[in-house]
N, C-alpha and C positions, 0 to 999 in steps of 0.2 A: 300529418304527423301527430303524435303523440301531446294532447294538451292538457294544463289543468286551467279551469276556469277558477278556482277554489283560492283563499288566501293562503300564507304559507305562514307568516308569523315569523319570527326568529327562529331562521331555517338554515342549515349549512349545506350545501349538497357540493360534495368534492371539494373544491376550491373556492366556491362559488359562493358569499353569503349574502340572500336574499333578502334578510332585512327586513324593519317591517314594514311592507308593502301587502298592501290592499288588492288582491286579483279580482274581484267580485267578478268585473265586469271588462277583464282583460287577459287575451289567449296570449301566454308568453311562453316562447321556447328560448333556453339559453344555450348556446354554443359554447365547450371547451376545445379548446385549441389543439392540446395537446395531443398527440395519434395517440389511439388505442394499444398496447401492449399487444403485439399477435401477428400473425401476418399480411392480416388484411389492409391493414395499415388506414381503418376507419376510424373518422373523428367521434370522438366521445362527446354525443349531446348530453348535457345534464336538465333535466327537463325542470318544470315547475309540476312537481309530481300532485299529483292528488292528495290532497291533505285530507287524512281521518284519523283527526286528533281526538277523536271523540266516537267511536263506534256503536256507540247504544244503540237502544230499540227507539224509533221514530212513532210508534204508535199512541196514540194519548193513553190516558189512564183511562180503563176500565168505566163504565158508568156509576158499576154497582160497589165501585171500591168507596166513593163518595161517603158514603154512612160510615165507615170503618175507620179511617184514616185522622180526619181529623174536624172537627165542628165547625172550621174555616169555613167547609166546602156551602155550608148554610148559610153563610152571611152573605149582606149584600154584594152584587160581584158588578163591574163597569169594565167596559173595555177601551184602550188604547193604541195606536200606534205609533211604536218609539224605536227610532232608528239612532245609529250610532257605532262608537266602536268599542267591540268587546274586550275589556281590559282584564276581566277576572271572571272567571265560571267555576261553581261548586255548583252540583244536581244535588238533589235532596232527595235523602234515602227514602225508607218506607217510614220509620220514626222522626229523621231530624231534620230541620230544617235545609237549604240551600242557598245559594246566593249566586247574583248575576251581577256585574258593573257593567252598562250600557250609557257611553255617549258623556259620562259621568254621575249618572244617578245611579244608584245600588238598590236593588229589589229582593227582598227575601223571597226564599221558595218553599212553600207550603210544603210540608212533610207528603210524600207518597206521591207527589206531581210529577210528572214525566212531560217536556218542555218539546211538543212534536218539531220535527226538525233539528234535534240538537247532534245529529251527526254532523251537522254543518256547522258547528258553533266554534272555533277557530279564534283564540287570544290573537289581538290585534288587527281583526277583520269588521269592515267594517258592514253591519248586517242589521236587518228590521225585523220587528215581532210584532204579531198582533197577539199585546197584553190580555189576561182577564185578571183583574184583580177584584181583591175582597175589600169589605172594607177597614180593611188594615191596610191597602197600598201592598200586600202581597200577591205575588205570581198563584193564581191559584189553575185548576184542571180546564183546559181550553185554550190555553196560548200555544202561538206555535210561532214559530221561524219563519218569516216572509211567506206565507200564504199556506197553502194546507200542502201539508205532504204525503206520499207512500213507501215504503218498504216491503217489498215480497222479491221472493226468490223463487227460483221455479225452472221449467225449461223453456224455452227461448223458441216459440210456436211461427214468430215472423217478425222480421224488421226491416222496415223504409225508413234511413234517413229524410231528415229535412233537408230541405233545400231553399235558397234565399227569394224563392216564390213559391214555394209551398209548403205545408205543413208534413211532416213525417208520423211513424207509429209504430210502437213495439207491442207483442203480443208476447207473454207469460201469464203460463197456466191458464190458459183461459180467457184471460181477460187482454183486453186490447186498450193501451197508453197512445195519446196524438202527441207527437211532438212541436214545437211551437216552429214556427216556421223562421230561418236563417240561424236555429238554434243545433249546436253539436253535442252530442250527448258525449260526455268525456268518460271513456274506455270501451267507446263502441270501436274499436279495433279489434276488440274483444270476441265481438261478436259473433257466433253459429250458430245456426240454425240448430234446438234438440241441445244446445249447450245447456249446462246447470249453471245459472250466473244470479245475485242477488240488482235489485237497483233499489235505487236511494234517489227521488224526484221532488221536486219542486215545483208544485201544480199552482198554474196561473188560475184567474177568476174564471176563464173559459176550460179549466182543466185539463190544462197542457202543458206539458214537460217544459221546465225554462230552465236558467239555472239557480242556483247550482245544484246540478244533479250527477249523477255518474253512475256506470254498471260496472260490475265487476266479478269473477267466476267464483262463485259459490264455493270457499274454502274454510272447513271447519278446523280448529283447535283442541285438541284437547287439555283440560287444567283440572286442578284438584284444591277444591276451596274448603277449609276447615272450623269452625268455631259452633257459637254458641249460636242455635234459630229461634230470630226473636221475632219473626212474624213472615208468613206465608198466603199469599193469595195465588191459590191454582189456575194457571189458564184454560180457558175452554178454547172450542172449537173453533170461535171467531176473534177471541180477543188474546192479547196476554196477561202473563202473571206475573205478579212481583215476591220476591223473596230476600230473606237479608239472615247474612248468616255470619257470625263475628265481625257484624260492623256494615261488612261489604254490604251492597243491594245490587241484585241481580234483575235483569227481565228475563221472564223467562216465554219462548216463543210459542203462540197459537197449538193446540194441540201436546202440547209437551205435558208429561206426567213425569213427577220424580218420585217413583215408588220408596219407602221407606221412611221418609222425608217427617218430622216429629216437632212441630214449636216445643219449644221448651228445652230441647235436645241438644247434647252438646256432640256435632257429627262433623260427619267427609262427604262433600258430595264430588264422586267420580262422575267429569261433567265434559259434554262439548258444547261449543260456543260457536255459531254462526258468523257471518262478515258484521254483522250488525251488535255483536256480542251480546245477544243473546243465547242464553240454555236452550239445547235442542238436545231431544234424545239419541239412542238413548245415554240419559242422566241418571246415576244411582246414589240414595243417601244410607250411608254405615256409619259405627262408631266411633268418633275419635277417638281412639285408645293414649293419643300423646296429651288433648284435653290444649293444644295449643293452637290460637290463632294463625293459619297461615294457607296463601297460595302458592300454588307452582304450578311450572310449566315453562313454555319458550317465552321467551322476552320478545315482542315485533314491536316498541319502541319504549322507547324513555328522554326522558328529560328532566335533570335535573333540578330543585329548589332553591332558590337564592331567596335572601335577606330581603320583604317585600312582594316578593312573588311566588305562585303554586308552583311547582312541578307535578311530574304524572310518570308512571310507569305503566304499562300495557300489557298482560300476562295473557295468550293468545288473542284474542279479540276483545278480554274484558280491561276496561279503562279504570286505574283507581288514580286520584289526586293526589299530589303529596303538600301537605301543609308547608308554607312560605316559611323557608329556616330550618327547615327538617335534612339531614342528612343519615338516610341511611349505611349504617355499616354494614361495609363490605360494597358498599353501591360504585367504588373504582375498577370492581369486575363482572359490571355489570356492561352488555354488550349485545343488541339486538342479534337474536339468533340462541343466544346463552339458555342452556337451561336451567331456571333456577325457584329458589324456595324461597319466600315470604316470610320471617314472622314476625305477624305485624301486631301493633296498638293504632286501635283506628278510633281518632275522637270527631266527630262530628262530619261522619263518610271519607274523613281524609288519613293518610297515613302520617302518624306520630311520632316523637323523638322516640328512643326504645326497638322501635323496627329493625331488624335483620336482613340483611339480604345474603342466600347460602347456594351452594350448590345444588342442585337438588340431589336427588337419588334415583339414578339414571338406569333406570328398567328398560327404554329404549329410546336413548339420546337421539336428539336432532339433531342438524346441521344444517349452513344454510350457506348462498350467497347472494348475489347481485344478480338481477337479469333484464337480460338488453334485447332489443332488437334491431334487425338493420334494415336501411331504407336510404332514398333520396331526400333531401332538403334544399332548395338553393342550389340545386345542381349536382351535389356532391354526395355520395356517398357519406352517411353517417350513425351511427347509434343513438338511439333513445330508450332512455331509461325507465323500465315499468315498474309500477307500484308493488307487483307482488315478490316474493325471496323464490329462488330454488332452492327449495326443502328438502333435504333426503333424513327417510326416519331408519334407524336400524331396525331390523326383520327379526332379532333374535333377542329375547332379554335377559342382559348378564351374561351373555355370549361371549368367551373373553377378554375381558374386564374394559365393553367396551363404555368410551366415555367423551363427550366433546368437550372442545374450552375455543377459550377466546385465543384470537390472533393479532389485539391489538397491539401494536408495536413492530409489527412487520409489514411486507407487501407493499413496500408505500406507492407505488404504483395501482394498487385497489380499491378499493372502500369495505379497509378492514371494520367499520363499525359496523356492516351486512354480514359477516363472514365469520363461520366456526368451524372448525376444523374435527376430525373423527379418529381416536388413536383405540390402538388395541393393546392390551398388554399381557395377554395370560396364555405363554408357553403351549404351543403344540392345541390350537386352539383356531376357528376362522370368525372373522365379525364382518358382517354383509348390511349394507345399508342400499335402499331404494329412492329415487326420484318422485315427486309427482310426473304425470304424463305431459308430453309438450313434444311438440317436433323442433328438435336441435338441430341450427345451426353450426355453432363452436364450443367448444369447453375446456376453459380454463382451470390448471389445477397442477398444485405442488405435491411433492412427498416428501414425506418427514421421518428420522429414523435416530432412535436413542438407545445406548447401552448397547447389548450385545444381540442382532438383528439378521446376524448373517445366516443365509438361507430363506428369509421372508420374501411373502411374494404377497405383490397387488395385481389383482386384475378390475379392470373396467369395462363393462356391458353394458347393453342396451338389450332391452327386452319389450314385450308386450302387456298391457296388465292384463289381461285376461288368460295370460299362455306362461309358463316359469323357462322355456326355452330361449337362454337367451344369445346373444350375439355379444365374440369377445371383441373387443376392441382392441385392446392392449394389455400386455401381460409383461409385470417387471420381479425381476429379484434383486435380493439386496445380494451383492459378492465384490469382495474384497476391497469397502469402505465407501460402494454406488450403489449405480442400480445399472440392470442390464436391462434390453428391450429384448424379451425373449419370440415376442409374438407383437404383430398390428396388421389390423385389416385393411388388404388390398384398397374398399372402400372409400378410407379416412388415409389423411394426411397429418403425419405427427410433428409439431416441431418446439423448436425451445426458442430460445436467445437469435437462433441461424432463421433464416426462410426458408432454409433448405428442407425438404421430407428428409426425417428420421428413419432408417431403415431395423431392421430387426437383429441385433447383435449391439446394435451402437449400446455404447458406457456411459451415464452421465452420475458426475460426481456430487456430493453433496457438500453443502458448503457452510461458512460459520453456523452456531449455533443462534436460531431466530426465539420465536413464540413456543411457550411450553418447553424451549429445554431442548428442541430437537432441533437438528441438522436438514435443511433442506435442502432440494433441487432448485435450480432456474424452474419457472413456471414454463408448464407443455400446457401445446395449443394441440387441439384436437380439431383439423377443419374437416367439418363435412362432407362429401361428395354432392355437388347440388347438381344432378340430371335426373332425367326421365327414368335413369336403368337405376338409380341406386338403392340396395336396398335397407336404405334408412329413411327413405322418405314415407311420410306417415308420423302417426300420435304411439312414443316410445316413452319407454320410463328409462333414466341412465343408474346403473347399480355397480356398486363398488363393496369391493370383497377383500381384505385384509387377512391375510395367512401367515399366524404365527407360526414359527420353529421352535426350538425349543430353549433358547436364549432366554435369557434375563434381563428383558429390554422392550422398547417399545414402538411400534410401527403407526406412522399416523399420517393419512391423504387430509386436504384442505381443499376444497372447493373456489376457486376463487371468482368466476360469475362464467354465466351462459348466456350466449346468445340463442332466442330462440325467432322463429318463422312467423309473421303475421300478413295481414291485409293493412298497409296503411294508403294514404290519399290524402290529399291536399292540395291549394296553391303552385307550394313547391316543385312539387313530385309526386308521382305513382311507384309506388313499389308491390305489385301483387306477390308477394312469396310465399303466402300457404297459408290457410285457415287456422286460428287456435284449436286445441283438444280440448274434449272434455274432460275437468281436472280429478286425475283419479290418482288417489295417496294412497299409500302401503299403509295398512294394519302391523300394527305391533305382536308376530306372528304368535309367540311364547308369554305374553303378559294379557293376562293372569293366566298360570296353568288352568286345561281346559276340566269344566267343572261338569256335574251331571243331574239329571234328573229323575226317581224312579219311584212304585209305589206297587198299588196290589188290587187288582179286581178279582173280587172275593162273596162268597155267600153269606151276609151276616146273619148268624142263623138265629139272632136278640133281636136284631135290629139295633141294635145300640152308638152305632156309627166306629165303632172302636174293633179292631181286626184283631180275632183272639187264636189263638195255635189251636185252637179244634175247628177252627171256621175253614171249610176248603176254598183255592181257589180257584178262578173261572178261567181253564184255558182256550187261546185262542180269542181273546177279546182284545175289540180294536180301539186305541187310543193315539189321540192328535196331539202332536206338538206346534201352536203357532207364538209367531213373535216379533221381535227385534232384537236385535245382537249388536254390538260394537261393528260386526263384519255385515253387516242388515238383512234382509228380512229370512225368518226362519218358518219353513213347514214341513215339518216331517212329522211319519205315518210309526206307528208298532202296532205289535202283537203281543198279547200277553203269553207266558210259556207255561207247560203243566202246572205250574204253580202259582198262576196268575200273575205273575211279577212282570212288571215292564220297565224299560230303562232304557231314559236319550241317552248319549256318553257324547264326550269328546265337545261339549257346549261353550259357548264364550258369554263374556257377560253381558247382559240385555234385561228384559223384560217380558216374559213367557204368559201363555195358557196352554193349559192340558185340557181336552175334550173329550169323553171318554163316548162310544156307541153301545145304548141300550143292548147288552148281551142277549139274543133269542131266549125264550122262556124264561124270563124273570120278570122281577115288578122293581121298580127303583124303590134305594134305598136311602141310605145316608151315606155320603160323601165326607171326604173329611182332609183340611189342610195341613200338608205337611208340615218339613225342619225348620224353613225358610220364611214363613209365613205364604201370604195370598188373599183374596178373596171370593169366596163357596158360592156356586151358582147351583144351578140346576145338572147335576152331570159335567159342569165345570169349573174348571179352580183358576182366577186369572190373576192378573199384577203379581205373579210372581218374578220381585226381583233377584236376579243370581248373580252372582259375584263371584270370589274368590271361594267359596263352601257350598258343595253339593248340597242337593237338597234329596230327603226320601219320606217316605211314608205319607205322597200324594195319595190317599186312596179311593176306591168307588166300591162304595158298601152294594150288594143287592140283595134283595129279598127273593131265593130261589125255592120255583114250584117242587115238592114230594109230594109222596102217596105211601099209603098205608093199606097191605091187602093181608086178605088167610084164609080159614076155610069154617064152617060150622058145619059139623060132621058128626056120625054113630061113635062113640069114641067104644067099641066093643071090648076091650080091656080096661077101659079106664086106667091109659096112662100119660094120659095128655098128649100123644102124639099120635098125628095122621100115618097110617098105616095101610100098607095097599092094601087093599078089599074091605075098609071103612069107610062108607057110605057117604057122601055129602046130605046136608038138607038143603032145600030149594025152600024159596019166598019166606024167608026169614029179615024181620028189619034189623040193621045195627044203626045204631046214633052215636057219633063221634063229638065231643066236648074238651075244653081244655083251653091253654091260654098259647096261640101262637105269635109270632113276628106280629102278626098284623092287631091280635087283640084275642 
């Protein structure tokens, strides 16, 4: 079954409050009683979930950041080992200080120090460090959390479990991890072969996986962090980088470039964030035009600040703290899953009295719920609870006037703090939202309906992510104060409140007014068909489609959790039900409208690098497009047309080069970067960042070969022009002089 090794701290899960209890080195699964809502009539385990209270980057600091950061890094440094239990954790930005309370002694943290292992570091757990300190009794570059750790993400090339007589061993990208023998990697349920999954290890003195460590499927965030950059260190190829920009301090991961990016500058960086919350491309940095401190994005946890103690909010995978006594406004609607805006006063890396918490501005809202899976335990049929949400992103932006919200205060039967719901409001209009990939079991889900709706219709499908062909499920309309069931697939079994299959005609009414305002149904169960012949079985994305009419009102589906398909084993029970997928998220199809790129291979007939209206241009010259994009990687080919002009169209935003091919008979010239900026190679112009504003006048100057011919001839009339039966002369020399392109 499903275990966490990890502590949990002051943790609620369902009914259940965990308390604070130390898991370091104890597999605990906890049992709810109570049957699952649906028809399976499975008991809801509430597990001891994986805690990542803290998702940072695991890699120490840099070597070469030492000189930069702070003169600490020079002074005498001694090391310790001090175990204990963590009462208070502040990481220290790139400028200011940080701080740990371990066991009861309190360590400041050297500005710029990255604490390896501090994905593990869990208030109220109790865990060991091997110190380096300066001589100030400061944490300086070199400590790490019980022994040395990794972080990489990758594909997943092979795995043998341990076994309690021998050692196991995972292989990503290359490289190959032993695992320590009688040791369980927690979220190896996870596991397939060629998956993209992130791990987070804890290497013994023999460099072997112990705990606590875990894997889990490589799912990125996207967020939007705004302020003032008050210091930037780029990462290379083997290390990362740190960055801090209104306060916040980012890592940013191995290879990652954030084109555009300006100390000094007051910007937006358009960014995604790893499991590890880390900046992974592509990341792009532009203006602040508002000049105000602030993030946004989905919420995947929080907790609030009380008198004496931090709290933390979570904005995709990046972790900010909140100073002990700080109550954010507006933080009563705040609700994992939620999308929302930041604006923050950040004193000493933590969030300040003053801070905001808003809606965001939902170009393409998420949603989310709870997800399960089922298996044997103890004999019985049960559910466990996995770490990650089912996420569905809308596919269209501004589609609608589509928008999520919270649904706390309904569903008590749920775990509405996982759960947001997707309403559409704008007349004679459709808003479609997608799945990550997973193979479904069941799915849980309400409909909601405000104002004047009659005639709206929802359908639910399943589709492929590589294919837009999808399969309906079920198809409702709103008529005369419910919903009808106009369609459901053979397939699937639909049901509500009854066990009975719902058939295609049935009425279901909607009932008081819940969350947001709107009237919902009894929650429908959608059961799977689980055989050899069904065809749902396989790695599906579920998508839902909201059809306005033309009423003055508003339609709105809520997700309430899925169950999905794994390999679990244990003790208990074997339950082999089907491999995980590889996890593939829907792009936000319409954000940003798509942008372009074009320019001019041309004759500079100066040389001056500068393309002038008497300068011809080259046509038929070939020019490359390579890249990254939001949608990833880009290679496309053009031609230039009579007029030498070339043009990507239809582009998303990434990070570009154009490459142009030496035109026959010509000599290089001067190139020149275009609207957007870049940087001028040889024939090539790269780190062009695009965004929202096309870019043009790329261009590729050449120096192109002519000739100069005539005749020296009897001119018998003496009228300066060749005339038939005017003689040419032979072996005559001419010398040509003057100042061309070349000199």
């Amino acid at each position: 079954m499903y275990r966490s090794n990890t502590a949990l701290g002051n943790t609620a899960l369902g009914n259940t409050a965990l308390g604070n209890t130390a898991l370091g080195n104890t597999a605990l699964a906890l049992r709810h009683a109570r049957p699952l809502p649906g028809p399976r009539s499975l008991l809801l385990s509430l597990l001891a979930l994986l805690s990542l209270s803290y998702f940072g980057a695991t890699s120490q600091l840099p070597q070469r950041l030492k000189s930069t950061v702070s003169a600490a890094f020079k002074k005498r440094e001694t090391t310790a080992q001090v175990c204990g239990v963590v009462s208070t954790y502040r990481p220290a930005t790139l400028l200011s200080s940080g701080s740990i309370r371990i066991g009861g002694a309190t360590y400041a943290i050297v500005p710029g120090v990255i604490i390896g292992g501090e994905s593990f570091i869990n208030l109220s757990s109790s865990l060991c460090f091997e110190l380096t300190l300066n001589s100030n009794t400061e944490i300086s570059s070199g400590t790490l959390q019980s022994g040395s750790t990794v972080s990489v993400c990758g594909a997943v090339e092979s795995y043998k479990p341990a076994t309690n007589a021998a050692a196991g061993s995972i292989t990503i990208n290359g490289t190959a991890y032993p695992i320590a023998a009688e040791f369980t990697l927690a979220g190896a349920n996870h596991i397939a072969l060629g998956a993209n999954m992130c791990l987070n290890a804890s290497l013994n003195g023999g460099g072997q996986i112990v705990r606590p460590s875990f894997i889990t499927p490589n799912v990125t965030h996207s967020i939007t962090a705004c302020g003032a950059v008050t210091a930037y260190l780029p990462a290379t190829a083997s290390s990362a980088g740190l960055l801090q920009i209104g306060g916040m301090a980012f890592t940013t991961a191995p290879n990652t470039v954030i084109p555009g990016l300006t100390v000094g500058s007051n910007q937006c960086l358009s960014a995604f964030t790893d499991v590890f919350g880390r900046l992974i491309a592509p990341t792009l940095a532009g203006a602040n035009a508002s000049g105000v401190t602030q993030l946004c994005g989905v919420v995947t946890d929080f907790k609030a600040a009380v008198v004496g103690a931090d709290g933390f909010i979570r904005i995709g995978y990046h972790h900010l703290p909140i100073a002990d006594s700080v109550r954010l406004t507006g933080s009563n609607a705040l609700s994992v899953g939620a999308s929302v805006c930041l604006n923050l006063v950040i004193a000493n890396g933590r969030i300040a009295n003053g801070s905001t918490a808003n809606g965001a501005t939902q170009e393409c809202p998420q949603i989310t719920a709870p997800t399960f899976v089922h298996g044997k335990g103890d004999g019985n049929d049960e559910l466990f609870r996995l770490p990650e949400l089912t996420m569905f992103t809308a596919t269209s932006a501004n589609a609608g006037g589509a928008m999520s919200f919270s649904v706390q205060g309904g569903f008590p039967a749920y775990d509405v703090r996982s759960i947001t719901g997707l309403a559409a409001s704008t007349p004679n209009s459709v808003v479609k939202a997608v799945s990550c990939t997973d193979s479904y079991w069941d799915f849980f889900f309400s409909i909601g309906t405000k104002g004047a709706v009659e005639g709206d219709m929802v359908k639910v499908v399943l589709q492929s992510p590589s294919s837009n062909n999808a399969q309906t499920l079920a198809m409702f309309t709103v008529q005369n104060g419910g919903l009808v069931l106009n369609s459901v697939s053979p397939a699937l079994s639909l049901r509500t409140s009854s066990s009975s299959s719902q058939p295609a005609g049935a009425f279901f009414p909607v009932l008081a007014p819940g969350p947001g305002g709107f009237q919902y149904t009894y929650p429908f169960t959608m059961v799977f068909a689980m055989n050899s012949l069904s065809p749902f079985n396989g790695c599906f994305q579920l998508g839902i489609e909201l059809k306005r009419a033309g009423g003055n009102g508003m339609l709105a589906f809520v997700p309430l959790q899925s169950i999905v398909k794994r390999i679990e084993r244990d003790s208990d029970g074997e339950y082999p039900t089907g491999k995980p997928c590889d996890t593939i998220c829907p792009p936000c199809n319409d954000m940003p409208p798509p942008t372009s790129l074009a320019g001019y291979v041309y004759c500079d007939l100066n040389n001056d690098g500068v393309r002038q209206n008497n300068e011809p241009g080259l046509p038929n010259a070939a020019v490359t497009l390579t890249g990254t994009s939001v949608n990833g990687a880009v290679n496309l080919p053009a031609t230039t047309d009579a007029n030498g002009l070339y043009s990507f169209e239809s582009l998303r935003p990434g990070t570009y080069t154009l490459t142009e091919t030496q035109p026959p008979s010509t000599l290089d010239g001067i190139d020149a970067v275009g609207s957007i900026g870049g940087t001028l190679g040889n024939d090539v112009i790269s780190n062009i960042a695009l965004g929202n504003v096309s870019g043009v006048n790329y261009n590729f100057g050449e120096i192109c070969n002519g000739s100069l011919a005539g005749f020296v001839f009897c001119d018998t009339n003496n009228d300066g022009i060749k005339q038939a039966g005017e003689l040419g002369l032979s072996g005559v020399t001419l010398t040509l002089t003057g100042n061309g392109a070349m000199g």
